[in-house]
PDB file of N, CA, C and O in Angstrom:
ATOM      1  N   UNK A   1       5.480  -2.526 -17.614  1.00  0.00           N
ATOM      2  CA  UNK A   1       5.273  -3.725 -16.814  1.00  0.00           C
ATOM      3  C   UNK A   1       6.132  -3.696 -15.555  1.00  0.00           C
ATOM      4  O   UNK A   1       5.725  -4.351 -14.596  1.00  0.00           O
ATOM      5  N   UNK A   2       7.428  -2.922 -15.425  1.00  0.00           N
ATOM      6  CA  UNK A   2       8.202  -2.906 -15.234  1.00  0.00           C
ATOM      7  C   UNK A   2       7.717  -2.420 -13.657  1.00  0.00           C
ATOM      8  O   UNK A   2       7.810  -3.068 -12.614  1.00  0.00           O
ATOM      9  N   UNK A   3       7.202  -1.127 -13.857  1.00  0.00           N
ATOM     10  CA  UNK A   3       6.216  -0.086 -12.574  1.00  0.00           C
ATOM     11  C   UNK A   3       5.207  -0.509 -12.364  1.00  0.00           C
ATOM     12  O   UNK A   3       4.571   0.216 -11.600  1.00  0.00           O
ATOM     13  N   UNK A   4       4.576  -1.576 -12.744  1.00  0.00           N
ATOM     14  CA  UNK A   4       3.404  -2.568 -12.187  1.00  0.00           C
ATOM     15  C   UNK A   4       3.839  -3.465 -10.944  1.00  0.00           C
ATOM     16  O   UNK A   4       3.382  -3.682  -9.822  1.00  0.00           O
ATOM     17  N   UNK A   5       4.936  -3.877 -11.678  1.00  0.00           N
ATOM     18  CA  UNK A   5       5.284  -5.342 -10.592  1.00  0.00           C
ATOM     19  C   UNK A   5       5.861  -4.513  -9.239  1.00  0.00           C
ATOM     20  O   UNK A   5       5.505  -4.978  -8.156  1.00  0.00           O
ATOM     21  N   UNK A   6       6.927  -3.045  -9.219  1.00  0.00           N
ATOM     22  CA  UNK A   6       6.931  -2.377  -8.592  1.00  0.00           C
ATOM     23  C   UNK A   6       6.084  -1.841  -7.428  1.00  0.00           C
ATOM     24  O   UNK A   6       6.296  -1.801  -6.216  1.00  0.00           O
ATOM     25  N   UNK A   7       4.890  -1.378  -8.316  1.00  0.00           N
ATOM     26  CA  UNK A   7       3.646  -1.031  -7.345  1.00  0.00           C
ATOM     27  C   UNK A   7       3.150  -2.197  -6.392  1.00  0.00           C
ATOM     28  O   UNK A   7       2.877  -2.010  -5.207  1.00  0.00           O
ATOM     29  N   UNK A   8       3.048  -3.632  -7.148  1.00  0.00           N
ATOM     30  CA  UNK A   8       2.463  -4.783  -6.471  1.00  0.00           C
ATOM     31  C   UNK A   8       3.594  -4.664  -5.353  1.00  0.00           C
ATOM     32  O   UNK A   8       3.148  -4.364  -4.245  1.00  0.00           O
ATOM     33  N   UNK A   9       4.709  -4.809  -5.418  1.00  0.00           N
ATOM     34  CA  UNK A   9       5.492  -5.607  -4.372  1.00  0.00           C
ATOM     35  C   UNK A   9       5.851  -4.712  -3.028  1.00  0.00           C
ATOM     36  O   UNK A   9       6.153  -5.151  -1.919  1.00  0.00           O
ATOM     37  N   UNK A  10       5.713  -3.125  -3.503  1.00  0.00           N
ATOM     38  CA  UNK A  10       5.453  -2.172  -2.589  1.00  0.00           C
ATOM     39  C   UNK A  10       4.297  -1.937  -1.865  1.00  0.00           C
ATOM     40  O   UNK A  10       4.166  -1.309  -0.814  1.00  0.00           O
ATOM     41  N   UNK A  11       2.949  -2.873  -2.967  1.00  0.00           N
ATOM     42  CA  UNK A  11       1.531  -2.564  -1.982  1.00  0.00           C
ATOM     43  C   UNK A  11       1.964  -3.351  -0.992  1.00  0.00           C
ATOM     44  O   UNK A  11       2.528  -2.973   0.035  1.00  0.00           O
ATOM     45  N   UNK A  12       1.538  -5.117  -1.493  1.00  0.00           N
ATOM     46  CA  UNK A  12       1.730  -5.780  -0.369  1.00  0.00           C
ATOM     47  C   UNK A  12       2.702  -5.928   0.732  1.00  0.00           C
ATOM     48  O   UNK A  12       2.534  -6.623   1.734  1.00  0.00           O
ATOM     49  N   UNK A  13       3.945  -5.062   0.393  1.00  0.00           N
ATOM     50  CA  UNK A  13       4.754  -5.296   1.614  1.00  0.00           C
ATOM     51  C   UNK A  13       4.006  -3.853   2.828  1.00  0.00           C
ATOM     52  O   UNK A  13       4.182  -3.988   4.038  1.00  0.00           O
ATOM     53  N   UNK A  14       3.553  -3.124   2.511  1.00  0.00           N
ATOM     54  CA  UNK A  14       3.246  -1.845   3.069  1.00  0.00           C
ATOM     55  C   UNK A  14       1.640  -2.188   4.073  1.00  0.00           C
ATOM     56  O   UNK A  14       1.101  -1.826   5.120  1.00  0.00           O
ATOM     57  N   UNK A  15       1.418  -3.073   2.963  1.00  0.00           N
ATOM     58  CA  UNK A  15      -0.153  -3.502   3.173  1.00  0.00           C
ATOM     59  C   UNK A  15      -0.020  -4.998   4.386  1.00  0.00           C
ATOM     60  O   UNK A  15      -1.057  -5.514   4.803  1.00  0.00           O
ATOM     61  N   UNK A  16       1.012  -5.392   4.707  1.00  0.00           N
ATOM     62  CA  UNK A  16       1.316  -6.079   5.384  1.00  0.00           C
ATOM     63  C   UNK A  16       1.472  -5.958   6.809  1.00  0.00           C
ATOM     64  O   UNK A  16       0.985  -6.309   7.883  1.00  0.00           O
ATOM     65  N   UNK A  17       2.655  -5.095   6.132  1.00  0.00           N
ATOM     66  CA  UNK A  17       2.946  -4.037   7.650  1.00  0.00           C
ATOM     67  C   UNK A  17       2.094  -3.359   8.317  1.00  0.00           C
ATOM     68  O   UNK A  17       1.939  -3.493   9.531  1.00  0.00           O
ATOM     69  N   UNK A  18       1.278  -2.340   7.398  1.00  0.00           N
ATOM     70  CA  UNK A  18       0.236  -2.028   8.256  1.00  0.00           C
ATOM     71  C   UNK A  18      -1.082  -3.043   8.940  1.00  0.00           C
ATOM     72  O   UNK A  18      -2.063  -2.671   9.586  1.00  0.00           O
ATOM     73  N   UNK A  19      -0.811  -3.976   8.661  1.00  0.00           N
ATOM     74  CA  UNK A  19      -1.762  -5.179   9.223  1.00  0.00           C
ATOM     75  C   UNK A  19      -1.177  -6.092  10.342  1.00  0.00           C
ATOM     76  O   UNK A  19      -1.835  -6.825  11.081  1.00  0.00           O
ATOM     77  N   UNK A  20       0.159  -5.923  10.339  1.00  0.00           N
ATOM     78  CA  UNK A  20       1.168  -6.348  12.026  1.00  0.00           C
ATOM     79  C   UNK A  20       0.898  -5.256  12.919  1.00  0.00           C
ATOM     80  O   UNK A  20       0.497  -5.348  14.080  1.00  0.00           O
ATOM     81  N   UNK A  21       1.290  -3.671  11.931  1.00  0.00           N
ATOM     82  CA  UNK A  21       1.207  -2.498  13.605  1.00  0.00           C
ATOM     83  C   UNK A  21      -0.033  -2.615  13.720  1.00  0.00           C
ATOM     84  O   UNK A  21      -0.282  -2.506  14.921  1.00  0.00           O
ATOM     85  N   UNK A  22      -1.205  -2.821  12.988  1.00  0.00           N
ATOM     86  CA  UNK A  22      -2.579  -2.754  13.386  1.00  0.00           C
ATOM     87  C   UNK A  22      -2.860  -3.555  14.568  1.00  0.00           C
ATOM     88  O   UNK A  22      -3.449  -3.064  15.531  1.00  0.00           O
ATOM     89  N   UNK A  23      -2.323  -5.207  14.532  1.00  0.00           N
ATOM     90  CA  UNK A  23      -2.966  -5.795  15.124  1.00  0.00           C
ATOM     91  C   UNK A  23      -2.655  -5.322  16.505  1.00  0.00           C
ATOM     92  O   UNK A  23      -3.309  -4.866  17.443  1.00  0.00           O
ATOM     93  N   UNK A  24      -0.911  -5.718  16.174  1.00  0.00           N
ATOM     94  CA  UNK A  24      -0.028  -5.990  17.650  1.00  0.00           C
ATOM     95  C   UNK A  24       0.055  -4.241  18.706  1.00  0.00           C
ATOM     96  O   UNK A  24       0.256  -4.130  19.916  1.00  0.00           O
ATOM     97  N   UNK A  25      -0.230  -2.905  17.473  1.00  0.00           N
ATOM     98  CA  UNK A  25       0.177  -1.701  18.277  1.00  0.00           C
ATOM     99  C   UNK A  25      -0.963  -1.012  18.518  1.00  0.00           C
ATOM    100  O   UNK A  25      -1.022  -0.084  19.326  1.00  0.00           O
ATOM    101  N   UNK A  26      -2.250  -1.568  17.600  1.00  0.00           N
ATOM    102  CA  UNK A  26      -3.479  -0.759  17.781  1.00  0.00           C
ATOM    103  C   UNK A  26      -4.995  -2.045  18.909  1.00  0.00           C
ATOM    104  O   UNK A  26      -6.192  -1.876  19.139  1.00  0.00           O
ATOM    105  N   UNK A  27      -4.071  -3.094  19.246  1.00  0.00           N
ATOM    106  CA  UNK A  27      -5.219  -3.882  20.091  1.00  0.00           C
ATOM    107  C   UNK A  27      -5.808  -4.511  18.670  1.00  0.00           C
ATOM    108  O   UNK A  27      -7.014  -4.274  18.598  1.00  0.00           O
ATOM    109  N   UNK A  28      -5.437  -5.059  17.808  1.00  0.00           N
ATOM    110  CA  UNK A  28      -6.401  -5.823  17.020  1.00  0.00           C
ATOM    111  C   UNK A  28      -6.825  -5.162  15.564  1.00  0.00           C
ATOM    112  O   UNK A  28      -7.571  -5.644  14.712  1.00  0.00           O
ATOM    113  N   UNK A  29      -6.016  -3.737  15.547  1.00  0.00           N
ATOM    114  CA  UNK A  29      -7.105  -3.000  14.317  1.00  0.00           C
ATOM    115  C   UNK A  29      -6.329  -3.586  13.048  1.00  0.00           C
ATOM    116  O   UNK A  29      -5.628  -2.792  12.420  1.00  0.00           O
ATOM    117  N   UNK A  30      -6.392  -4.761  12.674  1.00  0.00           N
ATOM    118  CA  UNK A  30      -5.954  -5.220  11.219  1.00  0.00           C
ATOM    119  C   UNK A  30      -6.265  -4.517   9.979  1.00  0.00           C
ATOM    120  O   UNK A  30      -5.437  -4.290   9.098  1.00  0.00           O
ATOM    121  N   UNK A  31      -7.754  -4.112   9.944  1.00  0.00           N
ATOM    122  CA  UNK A  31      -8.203  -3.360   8.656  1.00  0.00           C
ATOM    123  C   UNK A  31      -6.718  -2.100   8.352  1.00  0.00           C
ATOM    124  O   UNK A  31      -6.579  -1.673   7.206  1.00  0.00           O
ATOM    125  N   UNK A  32      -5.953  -1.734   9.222  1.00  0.00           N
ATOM    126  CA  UNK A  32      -5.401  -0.566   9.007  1.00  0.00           C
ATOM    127  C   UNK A  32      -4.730  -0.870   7.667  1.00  0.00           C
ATOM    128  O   UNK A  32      -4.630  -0.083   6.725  1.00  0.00           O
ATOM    129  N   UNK A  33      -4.219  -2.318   7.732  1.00  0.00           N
ATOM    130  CA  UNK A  33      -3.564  -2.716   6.634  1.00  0.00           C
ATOM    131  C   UNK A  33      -4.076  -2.574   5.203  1.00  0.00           C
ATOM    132  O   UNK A  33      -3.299  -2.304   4.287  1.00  0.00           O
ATOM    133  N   UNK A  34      -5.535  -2.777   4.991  1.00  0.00           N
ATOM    134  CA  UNK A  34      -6.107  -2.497   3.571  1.00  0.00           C
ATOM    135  C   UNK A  34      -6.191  -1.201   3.503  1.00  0.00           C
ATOM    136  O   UNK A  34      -6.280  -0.754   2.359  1.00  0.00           O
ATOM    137  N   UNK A  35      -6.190  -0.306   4.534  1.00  0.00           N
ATOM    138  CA  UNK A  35      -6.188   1.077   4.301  1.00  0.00           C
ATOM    139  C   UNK A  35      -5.049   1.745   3.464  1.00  0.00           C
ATOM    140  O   UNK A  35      -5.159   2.433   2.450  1.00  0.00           O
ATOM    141  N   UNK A  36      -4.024   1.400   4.086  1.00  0.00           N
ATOM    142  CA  UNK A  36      -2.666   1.537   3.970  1.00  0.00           C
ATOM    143  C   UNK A  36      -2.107   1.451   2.385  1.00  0.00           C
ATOM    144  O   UNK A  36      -1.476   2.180   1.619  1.00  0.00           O
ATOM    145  N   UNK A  37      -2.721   0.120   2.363  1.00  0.00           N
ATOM    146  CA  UNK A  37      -2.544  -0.667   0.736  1.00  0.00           C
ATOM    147  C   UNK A  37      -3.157   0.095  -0.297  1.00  0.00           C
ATOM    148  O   UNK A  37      -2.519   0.662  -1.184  1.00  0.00           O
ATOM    149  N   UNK A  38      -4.608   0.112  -0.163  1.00  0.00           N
ATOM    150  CA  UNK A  38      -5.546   1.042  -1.197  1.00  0.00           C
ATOM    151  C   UNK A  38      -4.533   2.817  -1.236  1.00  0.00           C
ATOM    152  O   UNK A  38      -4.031   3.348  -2.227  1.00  0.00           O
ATOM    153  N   UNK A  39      -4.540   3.251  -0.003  1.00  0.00           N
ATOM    154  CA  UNK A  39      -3.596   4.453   0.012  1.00  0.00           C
ATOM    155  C   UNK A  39      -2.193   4.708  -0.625  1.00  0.00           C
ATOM    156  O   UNK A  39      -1.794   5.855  -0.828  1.00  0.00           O
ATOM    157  N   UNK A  40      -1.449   3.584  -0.939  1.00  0.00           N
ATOM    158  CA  UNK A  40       0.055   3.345  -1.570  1.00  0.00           C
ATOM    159  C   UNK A  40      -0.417   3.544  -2.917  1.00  0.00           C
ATOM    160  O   UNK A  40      -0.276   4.530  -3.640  1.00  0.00           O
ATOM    161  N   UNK A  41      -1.269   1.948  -3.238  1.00  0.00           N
ATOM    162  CA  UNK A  41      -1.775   2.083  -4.723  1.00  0.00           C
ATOM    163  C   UNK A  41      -2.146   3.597  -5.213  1.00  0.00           C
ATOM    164  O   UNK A  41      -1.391   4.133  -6.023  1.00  0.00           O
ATOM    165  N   UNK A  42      -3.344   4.322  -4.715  1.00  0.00           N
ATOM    166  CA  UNK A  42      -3.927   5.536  -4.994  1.00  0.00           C
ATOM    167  C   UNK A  42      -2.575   6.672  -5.591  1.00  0.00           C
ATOM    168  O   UNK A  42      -2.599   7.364  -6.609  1.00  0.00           O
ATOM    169  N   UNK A  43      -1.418   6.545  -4.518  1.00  0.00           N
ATOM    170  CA  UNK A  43      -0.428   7.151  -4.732  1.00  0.00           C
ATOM    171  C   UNK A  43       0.504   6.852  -5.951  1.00  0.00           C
ATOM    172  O   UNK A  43       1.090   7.640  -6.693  1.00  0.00           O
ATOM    173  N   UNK A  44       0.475   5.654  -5.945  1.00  0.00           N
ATOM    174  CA  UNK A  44       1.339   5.296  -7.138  1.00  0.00           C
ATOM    175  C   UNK A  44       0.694   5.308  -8.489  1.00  0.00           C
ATOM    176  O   UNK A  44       1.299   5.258  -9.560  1.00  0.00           O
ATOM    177  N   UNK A  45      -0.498   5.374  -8.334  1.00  0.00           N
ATOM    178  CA  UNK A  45      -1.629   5.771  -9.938  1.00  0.00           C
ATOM    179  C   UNK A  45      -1.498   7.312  -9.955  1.00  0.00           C
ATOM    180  O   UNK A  45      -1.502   7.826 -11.074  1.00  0.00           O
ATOM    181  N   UNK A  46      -1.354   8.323  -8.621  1.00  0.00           N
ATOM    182  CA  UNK A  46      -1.420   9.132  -9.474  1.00  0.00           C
ATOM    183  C   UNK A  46      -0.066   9.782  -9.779  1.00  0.00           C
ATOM    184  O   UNK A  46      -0.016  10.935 -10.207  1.00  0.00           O
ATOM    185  N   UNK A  47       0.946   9.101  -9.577  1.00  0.00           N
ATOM    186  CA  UNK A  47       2.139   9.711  -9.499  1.00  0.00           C
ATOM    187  C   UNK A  47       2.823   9.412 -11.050  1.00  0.00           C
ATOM    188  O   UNK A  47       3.571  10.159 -11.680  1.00  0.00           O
ATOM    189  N   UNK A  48       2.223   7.848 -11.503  1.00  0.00           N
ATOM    190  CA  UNK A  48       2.407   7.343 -12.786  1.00  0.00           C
ATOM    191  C   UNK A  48       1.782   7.925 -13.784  1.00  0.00           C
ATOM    192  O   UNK A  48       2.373   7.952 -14.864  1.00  0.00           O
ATOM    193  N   UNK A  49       0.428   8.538 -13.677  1.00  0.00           N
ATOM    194  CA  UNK A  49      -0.013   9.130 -14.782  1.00  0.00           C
ATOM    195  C   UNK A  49       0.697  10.611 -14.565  1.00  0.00           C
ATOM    196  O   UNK A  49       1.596  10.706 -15.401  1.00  0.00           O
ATOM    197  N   UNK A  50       0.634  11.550 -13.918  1.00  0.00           N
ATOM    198  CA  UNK A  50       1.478  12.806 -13.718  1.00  0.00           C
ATOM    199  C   UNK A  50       2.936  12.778 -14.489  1.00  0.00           C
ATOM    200  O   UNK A  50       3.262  13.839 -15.020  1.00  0.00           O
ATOM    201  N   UNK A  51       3.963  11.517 -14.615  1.00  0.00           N
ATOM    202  CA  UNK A  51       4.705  10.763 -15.133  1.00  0.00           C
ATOM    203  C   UNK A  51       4.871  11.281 -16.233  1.00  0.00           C
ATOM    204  O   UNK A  51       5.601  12.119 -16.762  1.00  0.00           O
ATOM    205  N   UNK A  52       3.782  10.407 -16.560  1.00  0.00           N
ATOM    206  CA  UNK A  52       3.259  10.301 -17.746  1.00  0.00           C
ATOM    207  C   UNK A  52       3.302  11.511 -18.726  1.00  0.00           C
ATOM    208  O   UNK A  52       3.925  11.352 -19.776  1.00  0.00           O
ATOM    209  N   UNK A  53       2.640  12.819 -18.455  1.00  0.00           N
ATOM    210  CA  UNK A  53       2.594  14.005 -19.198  1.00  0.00           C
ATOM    211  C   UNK A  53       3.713  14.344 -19.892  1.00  0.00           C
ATOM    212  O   UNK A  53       3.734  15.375 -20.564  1.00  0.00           O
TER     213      UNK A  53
END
């Protein structure tokens, strides 16, 4: 539970950020931020199951 709440509080802060440099450094590109987010998560699933072994 412990590396869940971990992952959450690292998506959304990452997933945040990339949705400020999007707006303010790319002219508006906000989506960068869900990119960013889905990309952290992806990383942290596969780093937890690899872990795992």
């Amino acid at each position: 539970m412990g590396r869940a709440l971990i992952a959450l509080i690292v998506t959304l802060v990452l997933g945040l950020l990339g949705t400020a440099f999007g707006y303010d450094a790319m002219n508006g590109y906000s989506e960068i931020g869900s990119i960013v987010a889905v990309a952290v998560m992806g990383a942290f699933i596969i780093y937890f199951n690899e872990n795992n072994k």
